[in-house]
C-alpha positions as CSV (number, residue, x, y, z in Angstrom):
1,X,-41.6,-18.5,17.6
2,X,-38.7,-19.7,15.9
3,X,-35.8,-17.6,15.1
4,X,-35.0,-15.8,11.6
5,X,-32.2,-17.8,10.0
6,X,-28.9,-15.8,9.8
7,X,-27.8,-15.2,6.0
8,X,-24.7,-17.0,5.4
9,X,-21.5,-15.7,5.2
10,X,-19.7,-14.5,1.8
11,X,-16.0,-14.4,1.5
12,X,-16.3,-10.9,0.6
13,X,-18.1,-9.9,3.5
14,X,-15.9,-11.4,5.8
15,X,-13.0,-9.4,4.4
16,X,-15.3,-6.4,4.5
17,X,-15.4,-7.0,8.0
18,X,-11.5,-7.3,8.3
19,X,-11.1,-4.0,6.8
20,X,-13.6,-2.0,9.0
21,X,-12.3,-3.3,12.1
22,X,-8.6,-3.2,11.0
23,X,-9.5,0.7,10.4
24,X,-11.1,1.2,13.2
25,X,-9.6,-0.8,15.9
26,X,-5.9,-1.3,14.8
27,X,-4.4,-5.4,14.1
28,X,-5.2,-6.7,17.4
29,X,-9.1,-6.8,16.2
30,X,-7.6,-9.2,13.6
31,X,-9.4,-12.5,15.2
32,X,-11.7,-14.9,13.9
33,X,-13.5,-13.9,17.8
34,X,-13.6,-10.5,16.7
35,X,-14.6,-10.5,12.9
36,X,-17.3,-13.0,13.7
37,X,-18.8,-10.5,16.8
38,X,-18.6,-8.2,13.7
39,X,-20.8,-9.7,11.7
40,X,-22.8,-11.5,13.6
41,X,-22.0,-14.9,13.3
42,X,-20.2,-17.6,15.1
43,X,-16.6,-17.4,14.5
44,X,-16.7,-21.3,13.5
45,X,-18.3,-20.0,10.1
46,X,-15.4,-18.2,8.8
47,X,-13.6,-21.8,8.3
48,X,-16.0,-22.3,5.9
49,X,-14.1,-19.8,3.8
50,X,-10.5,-19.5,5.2
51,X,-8.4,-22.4,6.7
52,X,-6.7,-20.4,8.7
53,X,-5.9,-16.4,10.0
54,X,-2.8,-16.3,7.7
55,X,-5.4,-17.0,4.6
56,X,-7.6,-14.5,5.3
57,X,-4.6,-12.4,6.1
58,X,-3.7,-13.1,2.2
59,X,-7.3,-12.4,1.2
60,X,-7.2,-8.9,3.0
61,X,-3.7,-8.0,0.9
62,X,-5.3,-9.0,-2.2
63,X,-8.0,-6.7,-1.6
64,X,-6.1,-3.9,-1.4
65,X,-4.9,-4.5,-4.6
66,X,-8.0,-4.7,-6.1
67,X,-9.0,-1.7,-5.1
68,X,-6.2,-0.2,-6.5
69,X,-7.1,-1.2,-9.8
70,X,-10.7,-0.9,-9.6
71,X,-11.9,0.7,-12.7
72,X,-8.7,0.9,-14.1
73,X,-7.2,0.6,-17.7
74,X,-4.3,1.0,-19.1
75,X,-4.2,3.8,-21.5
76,X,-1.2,2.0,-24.0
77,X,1.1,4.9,-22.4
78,X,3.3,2.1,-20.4
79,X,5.2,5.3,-18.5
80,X,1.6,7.1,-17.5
81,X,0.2,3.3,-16.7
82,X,2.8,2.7,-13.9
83,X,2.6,5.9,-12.5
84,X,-1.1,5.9,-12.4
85,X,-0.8,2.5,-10.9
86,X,1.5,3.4,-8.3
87,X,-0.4,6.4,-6.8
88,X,-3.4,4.2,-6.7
89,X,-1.4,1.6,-5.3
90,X,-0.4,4.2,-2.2
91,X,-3.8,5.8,-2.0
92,X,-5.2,2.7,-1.1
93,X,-2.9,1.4,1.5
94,X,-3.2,5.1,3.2
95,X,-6.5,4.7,3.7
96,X,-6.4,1.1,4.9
97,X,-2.8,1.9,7.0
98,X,-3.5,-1.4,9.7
99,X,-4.2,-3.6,6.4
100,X,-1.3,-1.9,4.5
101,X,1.4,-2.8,7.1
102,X,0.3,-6.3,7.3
103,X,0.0,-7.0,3.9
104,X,3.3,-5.0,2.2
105,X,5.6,-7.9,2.8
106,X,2.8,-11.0,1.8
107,X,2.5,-12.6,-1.9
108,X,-1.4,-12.8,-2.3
109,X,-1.2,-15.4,-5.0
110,X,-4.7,-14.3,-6.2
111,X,-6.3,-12.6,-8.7
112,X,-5.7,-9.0,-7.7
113,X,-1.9,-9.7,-7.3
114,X,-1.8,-11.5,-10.5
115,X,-3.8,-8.7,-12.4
116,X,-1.5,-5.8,-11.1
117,X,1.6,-8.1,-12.3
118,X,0.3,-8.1,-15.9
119,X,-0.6,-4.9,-16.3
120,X,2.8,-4.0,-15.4
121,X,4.6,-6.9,-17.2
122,X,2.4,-5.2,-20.3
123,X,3.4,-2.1,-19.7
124,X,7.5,-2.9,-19.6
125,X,6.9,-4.7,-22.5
126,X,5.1,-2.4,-24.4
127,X,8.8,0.1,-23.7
128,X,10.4,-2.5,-24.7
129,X,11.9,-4.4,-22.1
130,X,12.0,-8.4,-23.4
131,X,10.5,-10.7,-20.4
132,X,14.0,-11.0,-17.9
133,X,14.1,-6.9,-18.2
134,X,10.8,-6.4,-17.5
135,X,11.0,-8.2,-14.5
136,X,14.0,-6.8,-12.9
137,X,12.1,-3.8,-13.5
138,X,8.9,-5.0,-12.3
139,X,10.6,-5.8,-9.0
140,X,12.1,-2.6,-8.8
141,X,9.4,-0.4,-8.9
142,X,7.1,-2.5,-6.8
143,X,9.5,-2.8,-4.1
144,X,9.8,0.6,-4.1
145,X,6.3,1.4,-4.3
146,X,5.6,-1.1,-1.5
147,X,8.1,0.4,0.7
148,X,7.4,4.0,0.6
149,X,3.5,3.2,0.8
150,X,3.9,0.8,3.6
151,X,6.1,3.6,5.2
152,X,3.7,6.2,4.7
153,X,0.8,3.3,6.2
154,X,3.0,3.0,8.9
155,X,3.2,6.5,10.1
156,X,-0.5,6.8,10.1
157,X,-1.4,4.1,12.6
158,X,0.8,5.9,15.2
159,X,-1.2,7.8,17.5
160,X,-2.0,11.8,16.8
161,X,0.7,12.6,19.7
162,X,3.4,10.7,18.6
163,X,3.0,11.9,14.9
164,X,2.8,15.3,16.3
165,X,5.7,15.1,17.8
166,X,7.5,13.6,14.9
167,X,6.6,16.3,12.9
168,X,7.4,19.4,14.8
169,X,11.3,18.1,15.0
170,X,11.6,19.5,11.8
171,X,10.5,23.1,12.7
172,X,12.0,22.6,16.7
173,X,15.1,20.7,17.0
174,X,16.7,20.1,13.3
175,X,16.0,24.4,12.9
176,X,18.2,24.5,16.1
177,X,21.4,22.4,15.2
178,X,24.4,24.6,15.3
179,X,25.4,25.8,11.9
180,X,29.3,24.7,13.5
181,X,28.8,21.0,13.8
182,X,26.3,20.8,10.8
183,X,26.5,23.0,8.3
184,X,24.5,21.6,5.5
185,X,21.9,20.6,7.8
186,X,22.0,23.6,9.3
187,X,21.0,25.4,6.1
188,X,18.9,22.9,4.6
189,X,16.8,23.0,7.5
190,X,14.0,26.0,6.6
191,X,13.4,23.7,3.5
192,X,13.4,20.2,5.7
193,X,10.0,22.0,6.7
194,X,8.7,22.7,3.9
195,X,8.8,18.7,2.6
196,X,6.0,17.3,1.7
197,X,4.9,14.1,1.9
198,X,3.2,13.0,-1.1
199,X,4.8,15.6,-3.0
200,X,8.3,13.8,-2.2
201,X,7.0,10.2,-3.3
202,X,6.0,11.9,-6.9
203,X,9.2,13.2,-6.9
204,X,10.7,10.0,-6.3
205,X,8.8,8.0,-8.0
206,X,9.6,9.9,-11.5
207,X,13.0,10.1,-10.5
208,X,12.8,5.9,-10.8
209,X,10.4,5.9,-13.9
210,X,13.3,8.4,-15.9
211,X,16.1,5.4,-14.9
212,X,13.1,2.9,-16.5
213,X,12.5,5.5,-19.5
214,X,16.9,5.7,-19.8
215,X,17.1,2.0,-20.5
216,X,13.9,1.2,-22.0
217,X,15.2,0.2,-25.9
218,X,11.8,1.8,-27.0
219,X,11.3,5.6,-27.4
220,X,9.2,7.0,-24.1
């Protein structure tokens, strides 16, 4: 009897594989071996779709961003436009956190990338900002938005212990300094508890869109 031929491989499924075993397994399952065993099929078949690991790396990044705008449109309210896009943008790479960390630092160069750039170019320039503003701007916000996010990613893939841990300094040793040597830490620290974080990055991430809104030449 002769075997059932195996469907071949999409670009899209392969980086649907990437994802699941980057959630579930951490980077080191990042391997043509491993995504292959994943789906299936002999590793020799992703090659067929990405040169190399570094291009399916850049794949898996833009598919982060994708998500992020999946469904999205801009609502010709630039300031409501970025902020929506940035808490999509974190949302996403919190929920992918071994993705997120390898991707924050790449340029994609695809279609995802190229789509968030516009809408945000649009949305600058729709405030007011003439091209060479918007993208000082542009840069601005993204870095920032990449950084905290990636920051954020990067506290989820350590293990429950070690976030543990992390966490309960606030409430152990940092509610124990000695009001002597610190003061202001000292009686900061019932509210260094009390932080929040996603409630911090909103915080911050109007704090960055009223310096936008200060120098935008168009009324917010």
């Amino acid at each position: 009897m002769s075997k059932r031929p195996r469907p071949s491989l999409s670009a899209a499924a392969i980086i649907d594989s990437c994802l699941e075993l980057l959630d579930t397994e951490g980077a080191n399952a990042l391997t043509f071996r491993r995504i292959g065993g994943h789906l299936g099929a002999d590793p020799t078949a992703l090659y067929r779709h990405f040169r190399n690991k570094d291009e399916l790396l850049l794949a898996v990044a833009d598919r982060l961003l994708e998500e992020s705008i999946e469904g999205f449109e801009p609502t010709g309210d630039w300031r409501h436009t970025l902020r929506t896009l940035a808490v999509r943008h974190r949302k996403v790479y919190l929920a992918h956190p071994h993705a997120a960390v390898l991707a924050a630092i790449r340029v994609t160069r695809r279609p995802a990338e190229m789509r968030v750039i516009e809408i945000i170019l649009a949305a600058l320039g729709e405030a007011g900002f003439a091209p060479d503003e918007a993208v000082r701007h542009y840069r601005a916000l993204a870095d920032f938005v990449l950084a905290w996010s990636c920051m954020d990613a990067t506290y989820r893939t350590l293990d429950e212990r070690m976030r543990q841990k992390d966490q309960s300094a606030w409430a152990d040793a940092y509610a124990a300094v000695p009001a002597a040597s610190y003061p202001h830490l000292a009686a900061a620290a019932p509210y260094l508890v009390a932080v929040d974080n996603e409630a911090s990055f909103l915080f911050a991430l109007d704090l960055m869109l009223d310096a936008v809104a200060a120098q935008a030449p168009s009324p917010s």
